[in-house]
C-alpha positions as CSV (number, residue, x, y, z in Angstrom):
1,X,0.0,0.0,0.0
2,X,1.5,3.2,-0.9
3,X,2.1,5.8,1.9
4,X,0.1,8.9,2.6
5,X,1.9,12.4,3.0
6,X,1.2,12.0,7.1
7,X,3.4,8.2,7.0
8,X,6.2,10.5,4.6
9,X,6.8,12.8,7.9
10,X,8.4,10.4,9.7
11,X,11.4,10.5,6.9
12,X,14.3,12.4,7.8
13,X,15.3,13.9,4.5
14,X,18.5,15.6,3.9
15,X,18.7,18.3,1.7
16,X,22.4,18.9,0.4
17,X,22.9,21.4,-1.7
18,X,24.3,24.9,-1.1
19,X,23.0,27.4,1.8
20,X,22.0,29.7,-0.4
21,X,19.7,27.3,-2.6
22,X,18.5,25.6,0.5
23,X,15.0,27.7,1.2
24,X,12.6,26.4,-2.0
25,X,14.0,22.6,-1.3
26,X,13.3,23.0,2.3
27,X,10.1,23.8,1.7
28,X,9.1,22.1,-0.8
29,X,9.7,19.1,1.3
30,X,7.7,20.2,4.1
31,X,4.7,20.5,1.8
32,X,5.1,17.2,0.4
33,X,5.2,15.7,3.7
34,X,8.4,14.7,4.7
35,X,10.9,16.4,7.4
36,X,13.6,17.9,5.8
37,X,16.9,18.5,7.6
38,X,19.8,21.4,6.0
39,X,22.9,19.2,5.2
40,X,25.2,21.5,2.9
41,X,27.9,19.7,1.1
42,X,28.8,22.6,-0.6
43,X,29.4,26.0,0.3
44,X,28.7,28.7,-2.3
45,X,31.7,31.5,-2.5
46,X,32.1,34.3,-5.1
47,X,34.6,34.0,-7.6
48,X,36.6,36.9,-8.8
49,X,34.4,39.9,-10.0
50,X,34.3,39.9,-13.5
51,X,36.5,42.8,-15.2
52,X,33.0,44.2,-16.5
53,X,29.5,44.0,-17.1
54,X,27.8,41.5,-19.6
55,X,27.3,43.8,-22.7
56,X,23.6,46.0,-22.5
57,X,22.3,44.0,-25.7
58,X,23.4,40.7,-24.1
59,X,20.9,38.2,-22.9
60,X,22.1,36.1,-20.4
61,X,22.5,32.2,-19.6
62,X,22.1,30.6,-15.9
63,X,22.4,27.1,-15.4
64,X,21.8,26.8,-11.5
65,X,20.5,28.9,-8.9
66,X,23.5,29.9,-7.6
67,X,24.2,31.8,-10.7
68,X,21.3,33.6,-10.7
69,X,22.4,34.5,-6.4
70,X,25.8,35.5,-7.5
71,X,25.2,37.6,-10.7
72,X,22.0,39.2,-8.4
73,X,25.1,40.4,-6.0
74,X,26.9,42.0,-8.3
75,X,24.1,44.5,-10.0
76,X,21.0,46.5,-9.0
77,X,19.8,45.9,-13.1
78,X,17.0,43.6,-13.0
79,X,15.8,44.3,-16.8
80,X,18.2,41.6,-18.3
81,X,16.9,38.9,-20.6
82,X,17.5,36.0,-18.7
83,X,17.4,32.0,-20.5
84,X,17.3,29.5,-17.3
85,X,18.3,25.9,-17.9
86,X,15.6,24.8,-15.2
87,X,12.2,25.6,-13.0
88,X,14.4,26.6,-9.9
89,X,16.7,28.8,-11.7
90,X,14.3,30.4,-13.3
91,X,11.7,30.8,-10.1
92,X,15.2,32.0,-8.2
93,X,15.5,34.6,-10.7
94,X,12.4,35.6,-10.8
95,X,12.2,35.9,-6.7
96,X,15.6,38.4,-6.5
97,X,13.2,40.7,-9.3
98,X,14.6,39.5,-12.6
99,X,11.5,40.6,-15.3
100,X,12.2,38.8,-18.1
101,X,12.9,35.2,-17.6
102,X,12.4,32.2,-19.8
103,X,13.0,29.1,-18.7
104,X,14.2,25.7,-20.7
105,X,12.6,23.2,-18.0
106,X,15.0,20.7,-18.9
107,X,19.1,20.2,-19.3
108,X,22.0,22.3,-20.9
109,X,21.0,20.8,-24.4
110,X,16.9,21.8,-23.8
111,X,18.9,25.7,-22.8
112,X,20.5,25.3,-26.1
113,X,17.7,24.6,-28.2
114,X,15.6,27.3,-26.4
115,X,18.1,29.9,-27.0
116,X,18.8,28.8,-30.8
117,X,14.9,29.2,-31.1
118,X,14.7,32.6,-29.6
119,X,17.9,33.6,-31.7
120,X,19.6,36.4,-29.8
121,X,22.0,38.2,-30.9
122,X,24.8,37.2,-28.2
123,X,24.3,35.4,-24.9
124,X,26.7,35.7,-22.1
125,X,26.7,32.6,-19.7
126,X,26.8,33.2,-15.8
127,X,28.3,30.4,-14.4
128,X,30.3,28.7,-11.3
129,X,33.9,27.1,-12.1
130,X,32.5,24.0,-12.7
131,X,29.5,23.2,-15.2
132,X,28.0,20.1,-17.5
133,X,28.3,20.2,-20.7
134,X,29.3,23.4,-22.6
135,X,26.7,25.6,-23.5
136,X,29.2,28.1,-25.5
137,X,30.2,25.9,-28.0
138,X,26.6,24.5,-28.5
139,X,25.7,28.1,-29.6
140,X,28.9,29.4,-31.2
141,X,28.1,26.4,-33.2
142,X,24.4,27.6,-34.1
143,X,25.8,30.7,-35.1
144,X,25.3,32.5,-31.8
145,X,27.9,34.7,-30.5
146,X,28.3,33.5,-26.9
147,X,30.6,33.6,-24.2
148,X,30.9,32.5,-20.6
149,X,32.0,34.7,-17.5
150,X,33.0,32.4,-14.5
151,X,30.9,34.3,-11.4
152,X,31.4,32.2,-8.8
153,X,32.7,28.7,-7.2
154,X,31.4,25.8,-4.5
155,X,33.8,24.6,-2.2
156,X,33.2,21.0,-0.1
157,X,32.8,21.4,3.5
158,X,35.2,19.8,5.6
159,X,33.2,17.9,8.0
160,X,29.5,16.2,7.5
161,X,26.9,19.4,9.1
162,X,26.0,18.9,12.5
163,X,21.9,18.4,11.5
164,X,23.7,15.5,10.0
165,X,25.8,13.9,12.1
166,X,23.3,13.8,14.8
167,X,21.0,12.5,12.3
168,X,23.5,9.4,11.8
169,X,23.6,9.0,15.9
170,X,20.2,8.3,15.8
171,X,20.1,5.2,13.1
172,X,20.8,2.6,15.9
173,X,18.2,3.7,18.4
174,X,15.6,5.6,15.6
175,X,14.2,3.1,12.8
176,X,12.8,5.9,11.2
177,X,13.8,5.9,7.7
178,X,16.3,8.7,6.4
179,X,16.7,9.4,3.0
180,X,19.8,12.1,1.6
181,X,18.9,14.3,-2.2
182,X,22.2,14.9,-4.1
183,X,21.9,17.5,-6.7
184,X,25.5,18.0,-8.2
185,X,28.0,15.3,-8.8
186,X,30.9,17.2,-6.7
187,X,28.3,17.1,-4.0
188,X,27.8,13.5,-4.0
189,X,31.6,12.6,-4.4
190,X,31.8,15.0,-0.9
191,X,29.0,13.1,0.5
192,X,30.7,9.5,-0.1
193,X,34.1,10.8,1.2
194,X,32.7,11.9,4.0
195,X,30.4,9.0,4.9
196,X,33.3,6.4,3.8
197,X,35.7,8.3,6.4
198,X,33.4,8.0,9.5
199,X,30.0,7.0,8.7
200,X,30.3,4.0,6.6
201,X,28.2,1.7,9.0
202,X,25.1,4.3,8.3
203,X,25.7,3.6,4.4
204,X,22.9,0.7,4.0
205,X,20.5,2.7,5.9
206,X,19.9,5.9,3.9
207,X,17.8,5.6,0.8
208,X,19.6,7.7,-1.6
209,X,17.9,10.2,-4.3
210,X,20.0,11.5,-6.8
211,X,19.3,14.7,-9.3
212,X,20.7,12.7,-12.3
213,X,22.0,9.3,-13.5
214,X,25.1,11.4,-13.7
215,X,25.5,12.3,-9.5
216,X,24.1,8.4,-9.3
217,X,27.3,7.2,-11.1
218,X,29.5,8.9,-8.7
219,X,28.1,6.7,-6.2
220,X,30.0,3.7,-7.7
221,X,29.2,0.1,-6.2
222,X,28.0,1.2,-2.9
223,X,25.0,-0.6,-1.6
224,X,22.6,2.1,0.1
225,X,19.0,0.8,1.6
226,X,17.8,2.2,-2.0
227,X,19.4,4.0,-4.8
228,X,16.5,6.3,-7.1
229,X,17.2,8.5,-9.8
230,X,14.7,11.4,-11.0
231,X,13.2,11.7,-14.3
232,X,13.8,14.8,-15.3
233,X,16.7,17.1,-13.7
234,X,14.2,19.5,-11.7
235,X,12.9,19.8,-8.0
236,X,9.7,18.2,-8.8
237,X,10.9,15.5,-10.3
238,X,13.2,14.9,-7.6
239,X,10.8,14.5,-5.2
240,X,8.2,12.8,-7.2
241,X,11.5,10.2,-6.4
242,X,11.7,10.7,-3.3
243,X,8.2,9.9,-2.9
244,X,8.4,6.5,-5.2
245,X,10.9,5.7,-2.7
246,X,9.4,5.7,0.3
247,X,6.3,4.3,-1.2
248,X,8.2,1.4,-1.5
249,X,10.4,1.1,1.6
């Protein structure tokens, strides 16, 4: 029989991505049900500010929330055309007053397309250090002039967050089921070093929910009490996951 919202509260769900993303996730969790608990893996840090401005005619390219955080630091302009790779990019956007946002719903390729469609004439992309796939070259290809502007980085934490670790102290005595949501492969390969180095008895316990087949590969051969994957790369999906899950635990 699958479980009603009320059975979901007594999952412990961590929610690991940045501090600065954490709010919607949070939240969206407590309305689904469960009982989510903050676990950052990574912390978000601007990079260097850029040596200038994205061009006035340029639209602009975010492919995470923490893009649209960091570039939303660094100006008071709101009135930039803004292309968002997915729902909570765009809706982060959207809530620190960006006007004109579209939004590709999907993955770097789905941002592509939507941009060739709406065939600007040069597209800057906001980004951290680190990204999947390369959105520059898809366009330059297409014809578009592009470019990308590094805005800022995610460093790993150096211990697991408290919420977590006395989380893990409870596994013994608590048989309430925990379940952890990994949205970025570097933050799943901080999650296993981190469990491996001092929590690797709690490893068959947590059901794990991963963003991605991508951030589920860098799990390698471990054996977790489940291992799910979402459909589609968004929030939504995510939990829909999450849910399936515990539906079946």
């Amino acid at each position: 029989m699958a479980q009603t919202a009320h059975s979901f509260s007594e999952w412990m769900v961590w929610v690991t991505r940045t501090d600065s993303a954490q709010h919607g996730s949070l939240d969206a969790l407590k309305a689904a049900g469960f009982t989510p608990l903050s676990a950052p893996l990574l912390r978000l840090k601007a990079a260097s500010t850029p040596d200038k401005a994205p061009p006035d005619m340029a639209a602009l390219a975010l492919t995470s929330p923490n893009g649209a955080r960091a570039f939303a630091a660094l100006t008071d302009r709101r009135d930039w055309q803004i292309f968002a790779v997915g729902e909570a990019t765009a809706n982060m956007a959207e809530r620190l007053g960006f006007v004109d946002v579209s939004c590709a719903y999907g993955t770097v390729d789905d941002l592509a397309a939507l941009i060739i469609k709406s065939k600007p004439d040069q597209i800057v992309h906001l980004s951290g250090v680190h990204i999947a796939g390369d959105l520059v070259d898809a366009l330059t290809q297409a014809g578009i002039k592009a470019q990308r502007t590094i805005i800022y980085a995610t460093h790993p934490v150096e211990t697991l967050p408290q919420a977590a670790q006395q989380a893990l102290s409870c596994l013994e005595a608590d048989s309430s089921p925990q379940a952890v949501l990994l949205y970025s492969p570097k933050g799943a390969l901080r999650f296993v070093s981190l469990m491996q180095e001092a929590y690797s008895f709690a490893l068959a316990h947590l059901h794990i929910v991963s963003l991605s087949p991508a951030i589920d590969a860098v799990l390698g051969d471990i054996s977790f009490a489940s291992r799910n994957i979402a459909v589609k790369p968004d929030e939504p999906s995510l939990i829909a996951a999450l849910e399936l899950a515990a539906s079946k635990a």
